[in-house]
C-alpha positions in Angstrom: 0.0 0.0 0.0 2.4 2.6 1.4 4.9 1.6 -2.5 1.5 2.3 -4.7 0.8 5.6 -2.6 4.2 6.8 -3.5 3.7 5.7 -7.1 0.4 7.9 -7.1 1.6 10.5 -5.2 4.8 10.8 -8.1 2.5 10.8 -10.7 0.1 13.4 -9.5 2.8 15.6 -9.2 4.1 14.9 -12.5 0.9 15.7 -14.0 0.4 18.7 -12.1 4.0 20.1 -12.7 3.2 19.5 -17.0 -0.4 21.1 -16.7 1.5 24.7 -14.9 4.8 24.6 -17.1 5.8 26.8 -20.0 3.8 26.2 -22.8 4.4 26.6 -26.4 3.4 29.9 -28.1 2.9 30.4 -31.9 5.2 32.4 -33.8 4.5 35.9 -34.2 3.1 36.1 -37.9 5.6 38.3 -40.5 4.5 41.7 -40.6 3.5 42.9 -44.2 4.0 46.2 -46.4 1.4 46.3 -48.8 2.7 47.7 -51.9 -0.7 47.9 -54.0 -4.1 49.3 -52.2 -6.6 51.8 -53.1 -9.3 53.5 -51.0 -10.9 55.3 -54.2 -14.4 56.5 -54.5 -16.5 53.1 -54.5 -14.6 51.8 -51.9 -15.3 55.2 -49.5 -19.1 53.8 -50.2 -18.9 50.1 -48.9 -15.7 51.0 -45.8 -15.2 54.0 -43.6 -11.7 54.9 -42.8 -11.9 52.9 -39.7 -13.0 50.2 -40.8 -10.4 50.2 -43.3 -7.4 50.5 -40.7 -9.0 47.9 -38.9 -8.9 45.4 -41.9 -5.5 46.2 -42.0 -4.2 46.0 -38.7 -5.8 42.6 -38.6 -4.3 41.5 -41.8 -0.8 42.4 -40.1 -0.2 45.2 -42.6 2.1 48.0 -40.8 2.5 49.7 -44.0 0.7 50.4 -46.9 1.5 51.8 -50.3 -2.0 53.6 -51.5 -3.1 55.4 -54.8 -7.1 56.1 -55.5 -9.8 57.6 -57.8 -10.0 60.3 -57.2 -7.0 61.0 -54.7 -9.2 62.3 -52.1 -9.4 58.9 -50.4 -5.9 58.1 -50.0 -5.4 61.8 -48.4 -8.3 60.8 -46.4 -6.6 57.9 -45.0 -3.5 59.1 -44.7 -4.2 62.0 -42.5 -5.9 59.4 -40.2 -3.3 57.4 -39.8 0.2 58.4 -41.3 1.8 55.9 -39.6 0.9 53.2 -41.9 -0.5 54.9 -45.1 2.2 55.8 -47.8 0.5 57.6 -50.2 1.2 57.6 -54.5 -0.5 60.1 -56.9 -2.9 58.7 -59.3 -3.4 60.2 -63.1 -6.9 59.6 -62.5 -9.4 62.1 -61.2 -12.5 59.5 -62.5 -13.0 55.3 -63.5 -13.3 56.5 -67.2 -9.7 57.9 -67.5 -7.8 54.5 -67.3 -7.6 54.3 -70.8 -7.4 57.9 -71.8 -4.9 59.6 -69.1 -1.9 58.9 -71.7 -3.8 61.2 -73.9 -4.8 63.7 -71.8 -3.3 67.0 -72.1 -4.7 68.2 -68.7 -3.1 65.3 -66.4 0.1 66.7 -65.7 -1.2 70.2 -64.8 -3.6 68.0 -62.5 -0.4 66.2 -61.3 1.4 69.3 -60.5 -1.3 70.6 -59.0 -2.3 67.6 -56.4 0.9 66.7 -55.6 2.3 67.7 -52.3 6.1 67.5 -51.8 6.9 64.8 -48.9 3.4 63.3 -48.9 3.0 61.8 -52.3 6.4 59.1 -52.6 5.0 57.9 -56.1 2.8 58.1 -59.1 0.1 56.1 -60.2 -0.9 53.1 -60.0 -1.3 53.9 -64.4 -2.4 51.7 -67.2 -0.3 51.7 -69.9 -0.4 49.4 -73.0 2.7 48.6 -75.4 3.3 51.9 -77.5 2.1 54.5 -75.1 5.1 55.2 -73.3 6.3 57.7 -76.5 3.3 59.6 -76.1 4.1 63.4 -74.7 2.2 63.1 -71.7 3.8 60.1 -70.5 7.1 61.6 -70.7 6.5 64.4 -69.0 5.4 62.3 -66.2 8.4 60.7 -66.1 9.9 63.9 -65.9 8.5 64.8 -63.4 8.6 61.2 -61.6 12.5 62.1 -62.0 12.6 65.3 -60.8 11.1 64.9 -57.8 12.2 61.5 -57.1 8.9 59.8 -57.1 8.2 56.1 -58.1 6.1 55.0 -61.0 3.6 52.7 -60.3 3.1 50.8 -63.7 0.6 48.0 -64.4 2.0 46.8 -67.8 3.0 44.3 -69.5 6.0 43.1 -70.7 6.6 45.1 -73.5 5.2 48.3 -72.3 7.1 48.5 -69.2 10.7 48.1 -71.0 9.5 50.9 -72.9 8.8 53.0 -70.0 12.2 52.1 -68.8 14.0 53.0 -71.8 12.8 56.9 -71.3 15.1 57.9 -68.9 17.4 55.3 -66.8 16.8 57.7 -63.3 13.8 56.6 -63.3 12.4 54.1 -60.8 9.3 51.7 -61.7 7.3 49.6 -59.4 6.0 46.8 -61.6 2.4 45.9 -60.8 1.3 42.6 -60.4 4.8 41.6 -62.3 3.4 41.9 -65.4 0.0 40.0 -64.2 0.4 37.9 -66.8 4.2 37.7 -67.3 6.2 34.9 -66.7 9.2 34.2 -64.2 11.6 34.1 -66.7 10.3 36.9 -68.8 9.9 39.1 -65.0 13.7 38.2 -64.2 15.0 38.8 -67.9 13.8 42.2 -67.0 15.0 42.7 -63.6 18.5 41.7 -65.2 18.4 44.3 -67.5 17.2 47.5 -65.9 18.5 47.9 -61.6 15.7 50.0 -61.0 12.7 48.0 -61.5 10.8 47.0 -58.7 8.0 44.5 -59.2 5.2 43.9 -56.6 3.0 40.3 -56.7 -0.5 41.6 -56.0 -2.9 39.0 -57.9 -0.4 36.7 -58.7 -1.7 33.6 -57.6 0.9 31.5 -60.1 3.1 32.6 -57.9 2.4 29.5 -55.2 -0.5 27.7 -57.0 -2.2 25.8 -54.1 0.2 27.4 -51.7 3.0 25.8 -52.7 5.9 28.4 -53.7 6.9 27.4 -57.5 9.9 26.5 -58.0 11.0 29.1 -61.0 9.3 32.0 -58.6 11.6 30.6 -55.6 14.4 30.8 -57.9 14.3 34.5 -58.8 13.1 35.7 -55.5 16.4 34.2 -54.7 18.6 35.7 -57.3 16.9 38.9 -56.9 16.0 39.2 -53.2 15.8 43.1 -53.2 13.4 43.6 -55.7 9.9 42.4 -54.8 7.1 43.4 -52.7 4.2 41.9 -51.4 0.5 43.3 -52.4 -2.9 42.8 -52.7 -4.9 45.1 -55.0 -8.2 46.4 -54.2 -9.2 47.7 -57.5 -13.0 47.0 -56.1 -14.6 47.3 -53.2 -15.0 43.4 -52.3 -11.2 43.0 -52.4 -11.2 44.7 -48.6 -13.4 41.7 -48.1 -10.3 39.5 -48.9 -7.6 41.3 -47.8 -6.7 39.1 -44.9 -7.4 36.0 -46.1 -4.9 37.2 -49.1 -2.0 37.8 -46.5 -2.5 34.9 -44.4 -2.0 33.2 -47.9 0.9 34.4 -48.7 2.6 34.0 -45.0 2.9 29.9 -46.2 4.5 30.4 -49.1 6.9 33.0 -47.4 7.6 30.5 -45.1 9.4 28.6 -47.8 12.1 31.3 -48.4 15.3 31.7 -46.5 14.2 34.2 -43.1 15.8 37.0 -44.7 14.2 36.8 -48.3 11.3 36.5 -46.9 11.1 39.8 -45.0 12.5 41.5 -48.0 9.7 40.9 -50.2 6.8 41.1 -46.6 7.8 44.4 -46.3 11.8 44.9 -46.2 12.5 45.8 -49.5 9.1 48.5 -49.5 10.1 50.1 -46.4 13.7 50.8 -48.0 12.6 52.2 -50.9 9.7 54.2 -49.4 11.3 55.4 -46.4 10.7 59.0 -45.4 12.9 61.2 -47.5 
């Protein structure tokens, strides 16, 4: 009797010693920079400011890169909470200029006229299709993307974004969606060629197809560690909807770089290059 006392007594206290030790805790999720939101005018409909920041600080997004139609709703934001929003001047003042900016005479005395000096780090998000970036209005953007040493945020394709790059080497693009539908090998060919293209992946869902991080993506985030950014895109309103479910999908995939690529593209290599001048 007195042996299996003991025995129980032992036990009990091993029990009770496991159930008050240290337990494991998960690791703190990888902060993001979102290089590719907009708050434009739909959006202001659907999702007040707060509700906004909210979706973000639940996402884990500490910093976001944001352009809207009309610009009103990124000053909106960022005057709420400057902390996290970075805001990039738009050519557009309304949804029907996204295929007619590049034409319009009047968008870079808008430009001039919007932009404020140590607020706005960048211009666009802008649409621009294979031939447009001779046009005189384009160049004169880049101009002035030179000048004041602003970022151009281009969703283009292949073909159009090497000709935007050709106009004057100074000048520093922010590739959206890498091309969308561009290829890893036709991405990196450019990345080799010009040092001052930046791409972000908002969208790109080929990227890790079933969250698995494909192999030829791996392979040029690896080669070229200091050139991508994470984004999202909310180019409607529902996107907001998404917006944390899209980051929680792209912390797996991550997760399969080297620690130190992997912060690069969450938010490293934005916070560099956005940095407060």
């Amino acid at each position: 009797m007195k042996i299996g006392a003991l025995l129980a007594t032992v036990v009990l206290a091993a029990c009770t010693t496991s159930s008050v030790g240290p337990t494991a805790t998960a690791p703190t999720p990888i902060a993001l920079f979102d290089a590719h939101v907009h708050y434009s005018a739909d959006a202001r409909q659907r999702f007040t400011i707060d509700e906004v920041l909210a979706i973000l600080r639940e996402a884990g997004v500490r910093r976001a890169l944001v352009s809207s139609t009309p610009d009103d709703g990124t000053i909106a934001l960022y005057e709420r909470a400057p902390e996290i929003v970075i805001p990039i001047l738009r050519p557009y003042r309304g949804p029907g200029e996204i295929g007619t900016w590049s034409r319009d005479g009047t968008v870079v005395a808008y430009l001039m006229s919007r932009y404020r000096p140590g607020v706005h780090r960048g211009i666009g998000e802008f649409h621009l299709s294979p031939g447009e970036a001779d046009l005189p209005v384009v160049r004169q953007v880049v101009a002035m993307a030179v000048r004041e040493d602003l970022v151009l945020h281009a969703h283009a394709d292949a073909r159009a974004v090497d000709e935007l790059l050709r106009i004057d080497t100074r000048a520093r693009v922010l590739w959206a969606h890498a091309g969308l539908g561009e290829s890893a090998a036709s991405v990196g060919a450019l990345i080799d060629r010009y040092p001052r293209l930046l791409v972000e992946l908002a969208l790109r869902s080929d990227v890790a197809p079933g969250g698995q991080l494909d192999p030829e993506w791996r392979a040029l985030f690896l080669r070229h560690p200091d050139r991508f950014m994470y984004g999202t895109d909310t180019w409607v309103p529902e996107r907001w909807n998404a917006l944390v479910d899209s980051a929680e999908s792209a912390r797996i995939w991550l997760r399969d770089l080297p620690q130190d690529v992997a912060r690069a593209i969450a938010y490293g290599n934005a916070e560099r290059v956005f940095a407060a001048p």
